[in-house]
N, C-alpha and C positions, 0 to 999 in steps of 0.2 A: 504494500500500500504506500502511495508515495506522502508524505509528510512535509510536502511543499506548502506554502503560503500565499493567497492572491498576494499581489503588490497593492500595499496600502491596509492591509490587511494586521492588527495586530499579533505578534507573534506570542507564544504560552512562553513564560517565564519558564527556566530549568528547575525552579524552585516550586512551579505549580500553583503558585498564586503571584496577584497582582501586587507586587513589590512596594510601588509607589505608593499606594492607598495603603496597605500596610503598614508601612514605617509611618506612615505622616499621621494614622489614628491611635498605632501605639506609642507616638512621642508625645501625642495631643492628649492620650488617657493620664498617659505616665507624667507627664508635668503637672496634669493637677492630682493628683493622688500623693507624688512628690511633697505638692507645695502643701498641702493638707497636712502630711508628717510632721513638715516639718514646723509651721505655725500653729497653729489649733490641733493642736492629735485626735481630740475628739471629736472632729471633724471628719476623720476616718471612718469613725462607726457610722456615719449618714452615708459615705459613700458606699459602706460595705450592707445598708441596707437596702438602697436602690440598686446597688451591681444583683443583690439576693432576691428582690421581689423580681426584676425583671429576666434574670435567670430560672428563675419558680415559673412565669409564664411562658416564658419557649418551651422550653422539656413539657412543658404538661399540652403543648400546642406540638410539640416534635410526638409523643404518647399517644395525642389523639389520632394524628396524621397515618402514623405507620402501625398503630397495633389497635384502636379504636379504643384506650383506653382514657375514662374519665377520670382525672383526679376531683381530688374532694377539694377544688382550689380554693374558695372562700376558707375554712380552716388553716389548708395548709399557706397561705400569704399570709394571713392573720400571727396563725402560730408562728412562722419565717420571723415577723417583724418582732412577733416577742424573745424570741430567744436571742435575736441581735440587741436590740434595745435591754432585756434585764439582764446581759450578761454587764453593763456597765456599773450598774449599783450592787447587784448580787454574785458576778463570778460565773465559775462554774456551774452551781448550783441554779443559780435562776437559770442558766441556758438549759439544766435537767429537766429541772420542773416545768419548763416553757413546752421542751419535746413531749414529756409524756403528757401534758395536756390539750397539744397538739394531735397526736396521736387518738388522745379520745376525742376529742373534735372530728375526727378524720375518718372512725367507727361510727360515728351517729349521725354526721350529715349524708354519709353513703346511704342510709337505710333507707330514704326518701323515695331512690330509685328502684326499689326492689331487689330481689334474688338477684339473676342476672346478672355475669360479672363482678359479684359483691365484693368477692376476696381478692382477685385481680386489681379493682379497681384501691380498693384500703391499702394494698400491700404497695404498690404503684404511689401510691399518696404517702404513705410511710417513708419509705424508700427515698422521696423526693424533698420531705422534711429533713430526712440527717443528710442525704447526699449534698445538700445546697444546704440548707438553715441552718443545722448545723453548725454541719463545715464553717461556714461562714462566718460564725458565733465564734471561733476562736479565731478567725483573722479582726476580730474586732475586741476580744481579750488581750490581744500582745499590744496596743496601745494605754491599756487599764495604765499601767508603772508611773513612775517619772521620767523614766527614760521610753516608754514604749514608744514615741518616735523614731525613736533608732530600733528598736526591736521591729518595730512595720519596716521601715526600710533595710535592716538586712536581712529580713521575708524575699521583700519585694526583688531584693538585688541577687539573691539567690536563684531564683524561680526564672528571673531573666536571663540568668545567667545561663543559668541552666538549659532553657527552651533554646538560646541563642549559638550556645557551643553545640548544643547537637542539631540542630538546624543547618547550620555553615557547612561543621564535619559532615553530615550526611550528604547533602548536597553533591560536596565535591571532593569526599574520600566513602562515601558509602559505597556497602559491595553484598555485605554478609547480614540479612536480613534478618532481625531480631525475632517478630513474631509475623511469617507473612503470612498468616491468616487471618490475623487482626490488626496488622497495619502495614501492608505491604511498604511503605516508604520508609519507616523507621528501623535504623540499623545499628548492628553493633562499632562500628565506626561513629555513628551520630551519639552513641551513648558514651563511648569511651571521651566525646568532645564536650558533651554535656557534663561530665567528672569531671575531669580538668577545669572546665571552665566555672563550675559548683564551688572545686576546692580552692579554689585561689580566689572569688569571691569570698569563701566562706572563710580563709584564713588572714584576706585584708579586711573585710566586714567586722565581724564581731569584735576581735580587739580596738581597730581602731573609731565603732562607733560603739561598743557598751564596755570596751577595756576588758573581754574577756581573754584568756590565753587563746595559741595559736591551735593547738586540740581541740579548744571546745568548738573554733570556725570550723575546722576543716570536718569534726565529726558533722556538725552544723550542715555544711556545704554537699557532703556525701549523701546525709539523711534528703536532705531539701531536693536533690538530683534522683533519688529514687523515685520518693513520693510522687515527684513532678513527671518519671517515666510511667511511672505506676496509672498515676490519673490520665495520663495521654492514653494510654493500651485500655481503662476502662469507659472512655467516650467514646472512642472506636469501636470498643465491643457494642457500646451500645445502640450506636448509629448503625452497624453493621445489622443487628439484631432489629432494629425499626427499618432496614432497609432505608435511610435516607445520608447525604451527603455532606449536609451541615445541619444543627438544629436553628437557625435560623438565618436572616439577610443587615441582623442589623447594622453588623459594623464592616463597612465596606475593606476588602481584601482581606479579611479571617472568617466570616461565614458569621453566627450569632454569638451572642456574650458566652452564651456557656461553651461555644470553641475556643474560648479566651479563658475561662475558668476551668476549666478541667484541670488544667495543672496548678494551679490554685487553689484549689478548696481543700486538696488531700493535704495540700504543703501546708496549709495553714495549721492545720491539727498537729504535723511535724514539726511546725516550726515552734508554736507554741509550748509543746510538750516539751522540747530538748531545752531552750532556755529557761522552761519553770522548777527545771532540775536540775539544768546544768549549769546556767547563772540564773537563779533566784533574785528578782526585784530587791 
């Protein structure tokens, strides 16, 4: 088949998306998420509410599309918004108490529609509560601190790092395809670039924005570059599984917000967890 191009015709980038719209809306995300850290930190937790209501309506709009499944969406946006918002006065614990009263929200508005898909439809709505809400709920804990400005941004400089190193590597040293049955582009050359570029994040990050030692970055950076492969390989699966391409068109050259959070939402529960034990506030 020949793989020529009319004249005048744009050509597909080797990277399989539109470059230019990509860099120009992830430097336009990334400057104000930035500027938020680093003035008002709690200013963070609004954006990681709106990034989480409006990632709660694609997947449940990607759900209905490709498997006909309803969530229970008034609960689970309702319960989303409480578990971001009470993790700021209560911690951990109000984001608990948020989920499981979410969850019973999410058993009792289903009943309305009868038998029919009941448990599909609850488990789907559950599922969509911790995978996004959640999640979420601790990318808007690691600002709680005095310092959690710097704890969001070396989240944040992790996670990019990460996507970024093995984005490049795979591009133009991939060969040896990590899972091609659920991601045929992703490679162990794009992983081994996404390490590298994690731990050198992670061992100029931490020391020199929370003065942690160089260990704690680089376990930091390792942990952050899993997570971040981790949630790549389970939106794939799950796009694969809806049979669809992107979950949605919102952000021009990455597909919908949650093709932007996938690697974020897992990092966030990592990122959190490893500096609540391994530098304590």
């Amino acid at each position: 088949m020949s793989t020529d191009v009319p004249d005048g015709a744009a050509r597909p980038s080797r990277a399989g998306r539109n470059l230019p719209a990509a860099l120009a809306v992830g430097l336009l995300l990334g400057a104000g998420v930035v500027t938020a850290l680093l003035t008002y930190r709690q200013s963070f937790i609004g954006i990681v509410a709106l990034a989480c209501a409006l990632s709660t309506v694609e997947l449940a709009g990607a759900l209905r599309r490709g498997a006909g499944v309803r969530l229970a969406l008034p609960p689970v946006l309702l319960g989303g918004q409480a578990m971001i918002w009470l993790s700021w006065p209560f911690g951990l614990s109000g984001v608990l108490v948020a989920f499981a009263i979410t969850t019973l929200g999410c058993l009792g508005w289903r009943v309305r529609l009868g038998v029919p898909g009941y448990l599909r439809d609850v488990t789907a709505s559950v599922f969509t509560s911790a995978y996004v809400s959640m999640f979420a709920a601790f990318a808007a804990m690691l600002v709680l601190p005095a310092d959690g400005g710097f704890r969001g941004l070396c989240f944040l400089i992790g996670v990019v790092a990460s996507d970024t190193g093995g984005y490049a590597s795979g591009v133009f040293f991939g060969r040896h395809p990590m899972a091609p049955r659920v991601s045929p582009n992703k490679s162990w050359e794009g992983f081994a670039g996404s390490l590298l570029a994690g731990l050198v994040a992670g061992v100029l990050s931490v020391p020199l924005l929370l003065g942690g030692p160089w260990w704690v970055g680089a376990f930091f950076g390792a942990a952050i570059v899993c997570s971040s492969t981790l949630g790549d390989l389970m939106e794939s699966l799950i796009k694969r599984d809806l049979a669809i391409k992107d979950m949605g068109t919102l952000l021009p050259g990455h597909g919908g917000l949650m093709d932007r959070m996938d690697s974020l939402l897992p990092s966030a529960v990592v990122a959190w967890s490893t500096l609540f034990w391994l530098l304590p506030a």
